[in-house]
C-alpha positions as a Markdown table, in Angstrom:
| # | Residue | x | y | z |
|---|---|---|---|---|
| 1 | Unk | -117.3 | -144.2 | -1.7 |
| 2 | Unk | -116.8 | -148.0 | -0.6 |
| 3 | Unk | -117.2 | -151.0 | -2.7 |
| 4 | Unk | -117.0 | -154.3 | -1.6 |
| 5 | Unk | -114.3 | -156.6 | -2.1 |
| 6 | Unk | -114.7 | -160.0 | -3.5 |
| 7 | Unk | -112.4 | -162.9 | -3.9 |
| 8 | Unk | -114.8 | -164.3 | -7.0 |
| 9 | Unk | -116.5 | -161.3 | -8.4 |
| 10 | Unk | -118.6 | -163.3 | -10.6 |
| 11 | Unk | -120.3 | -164.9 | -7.6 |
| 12 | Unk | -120.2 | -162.5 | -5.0 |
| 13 | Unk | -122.6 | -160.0 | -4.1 |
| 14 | Unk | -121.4 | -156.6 | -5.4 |
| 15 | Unk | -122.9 | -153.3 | -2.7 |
| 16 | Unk | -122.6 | -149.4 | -3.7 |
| 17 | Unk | -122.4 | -147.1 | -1.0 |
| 18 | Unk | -121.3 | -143.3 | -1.2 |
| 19 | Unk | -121.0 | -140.8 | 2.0 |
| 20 | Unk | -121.9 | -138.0 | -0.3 |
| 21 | Unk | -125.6 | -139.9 | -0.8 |
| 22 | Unk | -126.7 | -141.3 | 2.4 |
| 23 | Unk | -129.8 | -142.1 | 1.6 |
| 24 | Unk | -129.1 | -144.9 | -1.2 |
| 25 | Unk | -127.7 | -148.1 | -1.6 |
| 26 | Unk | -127.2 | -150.2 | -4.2 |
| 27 | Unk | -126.4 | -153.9 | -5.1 |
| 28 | Unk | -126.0 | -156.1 | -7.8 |
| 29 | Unk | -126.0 | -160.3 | -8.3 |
| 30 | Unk | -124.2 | -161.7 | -11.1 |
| 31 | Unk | -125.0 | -165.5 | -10.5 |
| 32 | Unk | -128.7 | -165.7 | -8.3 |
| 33 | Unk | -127.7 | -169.1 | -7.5 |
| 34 | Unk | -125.6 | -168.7 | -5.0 |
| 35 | Unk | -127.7 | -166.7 | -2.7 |
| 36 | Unk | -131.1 | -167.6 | -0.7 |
| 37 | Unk | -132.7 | -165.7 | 1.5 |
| 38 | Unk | -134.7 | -166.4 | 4.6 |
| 39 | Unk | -137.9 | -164.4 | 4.6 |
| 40 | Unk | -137.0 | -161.5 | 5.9 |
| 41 | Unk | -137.6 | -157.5 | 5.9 |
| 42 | Unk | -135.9 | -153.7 | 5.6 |
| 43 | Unk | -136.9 | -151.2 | 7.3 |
| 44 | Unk | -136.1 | -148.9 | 4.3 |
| 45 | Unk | -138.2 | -149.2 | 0.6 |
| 46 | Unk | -136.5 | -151.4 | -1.6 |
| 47 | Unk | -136.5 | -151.6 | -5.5 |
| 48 | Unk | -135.2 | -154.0 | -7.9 |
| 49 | Unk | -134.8 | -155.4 | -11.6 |
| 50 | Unk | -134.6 | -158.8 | -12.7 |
| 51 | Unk | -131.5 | -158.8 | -15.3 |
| 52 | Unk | -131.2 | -162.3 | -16.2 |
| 53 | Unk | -133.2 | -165.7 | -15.9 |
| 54 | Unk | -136.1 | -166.3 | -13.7 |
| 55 | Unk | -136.8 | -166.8 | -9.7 |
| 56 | Unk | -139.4 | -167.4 | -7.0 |
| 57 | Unk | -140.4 | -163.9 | -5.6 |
| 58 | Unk | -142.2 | -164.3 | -2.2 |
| 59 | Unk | -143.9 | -161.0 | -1.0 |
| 60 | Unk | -146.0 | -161.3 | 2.3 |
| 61 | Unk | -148.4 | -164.4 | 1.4 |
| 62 | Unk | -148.0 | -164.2 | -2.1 |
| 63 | Unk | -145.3 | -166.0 | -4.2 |
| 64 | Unk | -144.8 | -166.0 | -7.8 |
| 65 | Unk | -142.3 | -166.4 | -10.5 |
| 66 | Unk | -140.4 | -163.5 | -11.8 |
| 67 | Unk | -138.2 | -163.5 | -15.0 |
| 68 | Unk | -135.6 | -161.0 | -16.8 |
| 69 | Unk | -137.6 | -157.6 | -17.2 |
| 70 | Unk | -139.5 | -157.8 | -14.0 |
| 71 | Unk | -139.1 | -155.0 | -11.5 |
| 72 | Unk | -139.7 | -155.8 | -8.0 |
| 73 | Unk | -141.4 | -153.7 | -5.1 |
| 74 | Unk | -140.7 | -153.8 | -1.5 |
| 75 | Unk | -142.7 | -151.8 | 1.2 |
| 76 | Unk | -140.7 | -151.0 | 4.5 |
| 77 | Unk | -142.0 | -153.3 | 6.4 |
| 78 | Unk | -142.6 | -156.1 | 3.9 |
| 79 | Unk | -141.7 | -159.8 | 4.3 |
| 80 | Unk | -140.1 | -161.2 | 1.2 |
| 81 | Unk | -137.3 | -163.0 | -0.3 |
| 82 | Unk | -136.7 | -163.9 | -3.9 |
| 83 | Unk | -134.7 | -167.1 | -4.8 |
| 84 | Unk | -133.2 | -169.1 | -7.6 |
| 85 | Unk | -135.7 | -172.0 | -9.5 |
| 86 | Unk | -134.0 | -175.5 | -9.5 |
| 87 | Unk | -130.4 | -174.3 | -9.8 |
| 88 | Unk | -131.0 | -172.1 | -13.2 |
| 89 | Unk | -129.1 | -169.1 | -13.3 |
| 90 | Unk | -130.4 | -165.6 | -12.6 |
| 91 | Unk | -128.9 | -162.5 | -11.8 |
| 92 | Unk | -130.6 | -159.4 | -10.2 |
| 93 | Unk | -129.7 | -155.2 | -9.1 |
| 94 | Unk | -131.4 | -153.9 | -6.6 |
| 95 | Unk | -132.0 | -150.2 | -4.6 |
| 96 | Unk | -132.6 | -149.7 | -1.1 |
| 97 | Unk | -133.6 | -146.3 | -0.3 |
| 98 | Unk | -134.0 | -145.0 | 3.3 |
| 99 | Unk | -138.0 | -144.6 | 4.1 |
| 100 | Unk | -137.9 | -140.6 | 5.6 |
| 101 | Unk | -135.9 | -139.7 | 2.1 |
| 102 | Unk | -138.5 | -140.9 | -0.5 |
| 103 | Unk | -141.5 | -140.0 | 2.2 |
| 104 | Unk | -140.0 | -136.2 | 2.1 |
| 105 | Unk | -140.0 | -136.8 | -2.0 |
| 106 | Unk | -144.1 | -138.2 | -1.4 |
| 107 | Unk | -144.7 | -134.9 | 0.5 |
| 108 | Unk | -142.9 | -132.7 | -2.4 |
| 109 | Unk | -145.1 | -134.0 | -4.9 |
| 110 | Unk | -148.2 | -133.4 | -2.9 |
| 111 | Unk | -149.0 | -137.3 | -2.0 |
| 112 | Unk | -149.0 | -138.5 | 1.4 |
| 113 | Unk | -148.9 | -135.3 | 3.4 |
| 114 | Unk | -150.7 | -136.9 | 6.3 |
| 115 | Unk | -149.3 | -140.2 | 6.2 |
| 116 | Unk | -145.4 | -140.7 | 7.1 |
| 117 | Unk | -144.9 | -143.2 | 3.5 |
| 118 | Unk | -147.5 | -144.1 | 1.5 |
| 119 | Unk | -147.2 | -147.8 | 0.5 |
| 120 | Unk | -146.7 | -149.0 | -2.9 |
| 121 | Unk | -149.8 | -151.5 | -4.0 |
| 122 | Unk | -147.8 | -152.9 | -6.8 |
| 123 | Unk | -145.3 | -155.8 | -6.0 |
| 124 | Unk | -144.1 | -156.8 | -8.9 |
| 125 | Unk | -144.3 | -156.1 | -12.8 |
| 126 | Unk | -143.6 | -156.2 | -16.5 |
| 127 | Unk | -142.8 | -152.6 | -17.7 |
| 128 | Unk | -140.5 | -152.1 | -20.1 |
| 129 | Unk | -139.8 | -148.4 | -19.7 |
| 130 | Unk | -140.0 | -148.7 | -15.9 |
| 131 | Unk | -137.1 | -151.3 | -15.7 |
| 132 | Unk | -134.5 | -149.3 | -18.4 |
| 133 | Unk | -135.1 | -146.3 | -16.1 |
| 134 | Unk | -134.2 | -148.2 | -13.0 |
| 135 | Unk | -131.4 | -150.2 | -15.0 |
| 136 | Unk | -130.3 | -146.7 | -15.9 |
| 137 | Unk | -129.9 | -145.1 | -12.7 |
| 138 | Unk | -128.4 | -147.8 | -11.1 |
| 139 | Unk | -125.8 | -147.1 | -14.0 |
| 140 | Unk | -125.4 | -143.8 | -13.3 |
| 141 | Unk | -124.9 | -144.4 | -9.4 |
| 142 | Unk | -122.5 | -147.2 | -9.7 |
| 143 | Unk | -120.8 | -145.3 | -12.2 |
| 144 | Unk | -117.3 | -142.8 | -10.5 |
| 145 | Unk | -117.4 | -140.3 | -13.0 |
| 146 | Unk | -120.6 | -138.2 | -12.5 |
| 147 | Unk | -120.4 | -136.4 | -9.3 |
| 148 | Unk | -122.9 | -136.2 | -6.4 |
| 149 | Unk | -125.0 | -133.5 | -7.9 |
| 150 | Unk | -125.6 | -136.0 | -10.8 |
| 151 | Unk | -126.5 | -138.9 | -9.3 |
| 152 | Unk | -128.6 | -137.0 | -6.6 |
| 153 | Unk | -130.9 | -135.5 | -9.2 |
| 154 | Unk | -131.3 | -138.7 | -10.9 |
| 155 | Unk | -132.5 | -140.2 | -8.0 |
| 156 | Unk | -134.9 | -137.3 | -7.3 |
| 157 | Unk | -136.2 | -137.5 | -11.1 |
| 158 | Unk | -136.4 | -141.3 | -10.9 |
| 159 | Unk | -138.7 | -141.7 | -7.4 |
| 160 | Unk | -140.5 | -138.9 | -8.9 |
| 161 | Unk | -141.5 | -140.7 | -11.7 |
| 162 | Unk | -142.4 | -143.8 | -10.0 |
| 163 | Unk | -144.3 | -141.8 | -7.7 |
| 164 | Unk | -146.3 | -141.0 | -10.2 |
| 165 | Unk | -147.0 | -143.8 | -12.1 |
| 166 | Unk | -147.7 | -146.5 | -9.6 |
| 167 | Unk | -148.7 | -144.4 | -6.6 |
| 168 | Unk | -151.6 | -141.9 | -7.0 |
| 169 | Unk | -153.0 | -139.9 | -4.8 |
| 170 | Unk | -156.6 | -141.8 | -4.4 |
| 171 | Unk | -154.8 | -144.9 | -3.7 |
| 172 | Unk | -156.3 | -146.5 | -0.4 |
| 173 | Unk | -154.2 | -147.5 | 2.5 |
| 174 | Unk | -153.6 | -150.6 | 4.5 |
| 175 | Unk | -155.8 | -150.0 | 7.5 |
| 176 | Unk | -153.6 | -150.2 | 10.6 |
| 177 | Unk | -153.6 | -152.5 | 13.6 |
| 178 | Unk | -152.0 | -150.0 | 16.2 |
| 179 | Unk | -151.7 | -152.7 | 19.0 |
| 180 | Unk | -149.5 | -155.1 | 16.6 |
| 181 | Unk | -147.6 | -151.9 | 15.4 |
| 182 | Unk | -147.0 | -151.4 | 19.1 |
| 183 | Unk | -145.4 | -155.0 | 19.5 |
| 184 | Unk | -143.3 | -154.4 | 16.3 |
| 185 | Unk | -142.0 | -150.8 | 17.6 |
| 186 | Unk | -141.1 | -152.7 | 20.8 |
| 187 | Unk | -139.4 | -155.2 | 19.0 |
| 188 | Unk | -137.3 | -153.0 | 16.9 |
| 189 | Unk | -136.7 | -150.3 | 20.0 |
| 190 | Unk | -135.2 | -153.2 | 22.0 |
| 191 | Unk | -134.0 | -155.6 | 19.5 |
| 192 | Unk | -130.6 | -155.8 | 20.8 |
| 193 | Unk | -131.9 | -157.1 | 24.3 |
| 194 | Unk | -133.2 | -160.3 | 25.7 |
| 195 | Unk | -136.5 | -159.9 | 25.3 |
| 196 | Unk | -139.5 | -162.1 | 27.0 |
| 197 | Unk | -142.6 | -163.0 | 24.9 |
| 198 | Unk | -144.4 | -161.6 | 27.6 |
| 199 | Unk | -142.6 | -158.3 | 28.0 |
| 200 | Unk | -143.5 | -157.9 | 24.1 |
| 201 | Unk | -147.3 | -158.9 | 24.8 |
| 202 | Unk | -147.0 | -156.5 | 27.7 |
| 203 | Unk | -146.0 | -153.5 | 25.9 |
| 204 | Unk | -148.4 | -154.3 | 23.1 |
| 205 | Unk | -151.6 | -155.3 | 25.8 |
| 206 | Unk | -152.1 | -158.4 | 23.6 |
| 207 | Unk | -152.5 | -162.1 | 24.8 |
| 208 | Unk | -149.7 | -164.8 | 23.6 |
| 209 | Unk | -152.1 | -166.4 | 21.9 |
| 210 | Unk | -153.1 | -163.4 | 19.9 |
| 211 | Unk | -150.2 | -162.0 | 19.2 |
| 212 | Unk | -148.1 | -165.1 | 18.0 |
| 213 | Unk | -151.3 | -165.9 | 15.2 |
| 214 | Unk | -151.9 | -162.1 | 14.5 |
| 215 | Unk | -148.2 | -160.9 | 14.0 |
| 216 | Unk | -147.3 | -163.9 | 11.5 |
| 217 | Unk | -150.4 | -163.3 | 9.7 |
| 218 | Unk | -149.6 | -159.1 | 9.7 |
| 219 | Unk | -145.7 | -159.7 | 9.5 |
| 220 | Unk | -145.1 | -162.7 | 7.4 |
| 221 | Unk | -143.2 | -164.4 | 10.6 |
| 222 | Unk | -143.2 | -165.0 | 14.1 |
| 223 | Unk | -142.0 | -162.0 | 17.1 |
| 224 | Unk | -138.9 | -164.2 | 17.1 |
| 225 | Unk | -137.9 | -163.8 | 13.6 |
| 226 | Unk | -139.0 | -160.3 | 13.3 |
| 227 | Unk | -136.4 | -159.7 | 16.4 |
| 228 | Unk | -133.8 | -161.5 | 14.5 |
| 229 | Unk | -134.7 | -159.5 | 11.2 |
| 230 | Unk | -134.0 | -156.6 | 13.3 |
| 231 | Unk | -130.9 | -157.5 | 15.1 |
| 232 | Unk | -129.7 | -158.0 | 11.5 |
| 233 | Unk | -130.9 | -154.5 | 10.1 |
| 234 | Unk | -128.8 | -152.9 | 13.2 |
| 235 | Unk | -126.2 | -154.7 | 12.3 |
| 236 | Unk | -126.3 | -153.6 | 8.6 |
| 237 | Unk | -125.8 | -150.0 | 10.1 |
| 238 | Unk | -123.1 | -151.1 | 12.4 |
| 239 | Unk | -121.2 | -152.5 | 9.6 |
| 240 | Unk | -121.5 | -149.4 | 7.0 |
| 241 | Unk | -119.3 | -147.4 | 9.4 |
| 242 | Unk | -116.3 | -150.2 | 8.9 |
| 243 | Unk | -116.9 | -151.2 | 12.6 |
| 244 | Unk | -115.2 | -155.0 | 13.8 |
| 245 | Unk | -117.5 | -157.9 | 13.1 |
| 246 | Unk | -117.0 | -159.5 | 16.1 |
| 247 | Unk | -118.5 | -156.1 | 18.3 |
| 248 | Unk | -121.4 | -155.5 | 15.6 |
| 249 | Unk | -122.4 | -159.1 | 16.7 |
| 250 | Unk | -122.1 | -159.2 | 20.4 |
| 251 | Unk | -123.6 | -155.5 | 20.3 |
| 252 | Unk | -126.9 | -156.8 | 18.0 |
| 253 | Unk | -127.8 | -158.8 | 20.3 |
| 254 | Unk | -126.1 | -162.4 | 19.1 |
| 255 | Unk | -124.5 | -165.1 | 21.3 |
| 256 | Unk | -121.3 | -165.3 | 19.5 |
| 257 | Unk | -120.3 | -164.5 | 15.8 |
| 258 | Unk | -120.8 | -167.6 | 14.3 |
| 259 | Unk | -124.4 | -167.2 | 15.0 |
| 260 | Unk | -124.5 | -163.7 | 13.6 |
| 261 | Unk | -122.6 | -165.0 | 10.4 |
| 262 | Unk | -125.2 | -167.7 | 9.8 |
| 263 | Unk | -128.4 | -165.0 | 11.2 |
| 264 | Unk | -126.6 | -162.0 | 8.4 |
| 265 | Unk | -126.0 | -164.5 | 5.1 |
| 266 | Unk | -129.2 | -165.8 | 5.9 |
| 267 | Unk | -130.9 | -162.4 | 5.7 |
| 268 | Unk | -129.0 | -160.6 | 3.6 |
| 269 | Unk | -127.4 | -163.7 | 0.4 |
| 270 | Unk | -124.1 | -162.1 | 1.7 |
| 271 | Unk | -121.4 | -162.1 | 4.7 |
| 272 | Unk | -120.9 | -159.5 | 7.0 |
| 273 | Unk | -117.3 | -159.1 | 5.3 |
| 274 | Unk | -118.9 | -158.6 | 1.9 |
| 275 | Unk | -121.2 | -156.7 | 3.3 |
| 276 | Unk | -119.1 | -154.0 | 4.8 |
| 277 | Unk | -116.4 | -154.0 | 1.9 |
């Protein structure tokens, strides 16, 4: 188990991680003020609680103000960022929970079997019982004295529950656009290369002019930033296994590591040094 180190707990971002449960992460912000995000995306789901204060949530086109006892939604995939509102103070947990995990928990409970995750509709919301749950298991996984077993099942009992209740089975999905989805897979497949606008509209069979209109609108940001995004998600990988900054930042794909330090605190409210603890 790894926490990160910080020189000013109060202000710096606090991350969970433990070997024995892969498939979570968790973080917590004491002081919301000191970190803004870029718009940006995960390629795992992503769940959070407002603890403290108030903040501007952006989710794809939407944006809207969020306040202590809000839980937060994130699709894999999604474009959003949530920031502070003129300097007030806020604070924030959040869980990030790898996408084939909690689609093999969709398929145990009977939803999704044809679908590889189906997508929350909800985004955001007030729910009392919802957000003590979620404040609750990020207790219990932050916490060193239950053991694996224990956190595990209340995990498993947790995404069952919100499975449940904001995810049924009827629900409709997002109907795909398979030639943009082609241009995002060959994005993320070759993030860490140089890569040519036209060798992306190649591999997708789509015009410039199509695709740089049609992926903002789908993605929430240009080809560019959406290679960035994932340079930065491969980095976040890199980083987990205690690997040197400096390689993590050649090998993603930047020109040199001050670039990657301004690209990572821009995506992620944190250094690569907090990051990897």
């Amino acid at each position: 188990m790894r926490h990160a180190a910080a020189k000013n707990p109060e202000k710096a971002p606090r991350f969970w991680r433990d070997d024995a449960l892969p498939f979570i992460e968790a973080r917590a912000i004491a002081d919301g003020r000191e970190v803004c995000y870029a718009r940006h995306s995960h390629a795992h789901f992503s769940i959070g609680a407002i603890t403290a204060g108030r903040s501007t949530y952006v989710h794809e086109q939407a944006q809207t103000e969020v306040v202590a006892g809000t839980v937060v939604l994130m699709n894999p995939g999604d474009v959003h960022a949530c920031n502070p509102i003129d300097d007030e103070p806020w604070s924030y947990v959040m869980l990030y929970v790898e996408t084939p995990w909690l689609t093999d928990l969709q398929h145990q409970l009977g939803f999704a079997v044809d679908l590889e995750f189906r997508r929350f509709a909800e985004t955001h919301l007030a729910d009392a019982e919802l957000f003590g749950k979620l404040m609750a298991l990020y207790d219990v996984l932050v916490d060193d004295q239950p053991e694996a077993l224990a956190k595990q099942s209340a995990a498993v009992e947790f995404f069952s529950d919100l499975q449940s209740r904001l995810n049924p089975a009827d629900q409709p999905t997002r109907e795909p656009n398979f030639k943009l989805e082609r241009a995002a897979d060959f994005i993320r497949e070759h993030c860490t290369e140089v890569l040519s606008l036209d060798a992306i509209c190649a591999a997708a069979q789509l015009s410039p002019s199509y695709l740089i209109r049609a992926f903002k609108q789908r993605y929430g940001m240009t080809p560019h930033a959406f290679l960035v995004n994932q340079r930065i998600q491969f980095a976040r990988e890199q980083l987990r296994s205690g690997r040197l900054i400096a390689d993590v930042a050649l090998e993603a794909g930047f020109a040199d590591q001050a670039h990657f330090q301004r690209a990572f605190k821009q995506h992620l409210a944190a250094t690569p040094g907090q990051y990897r603890g």
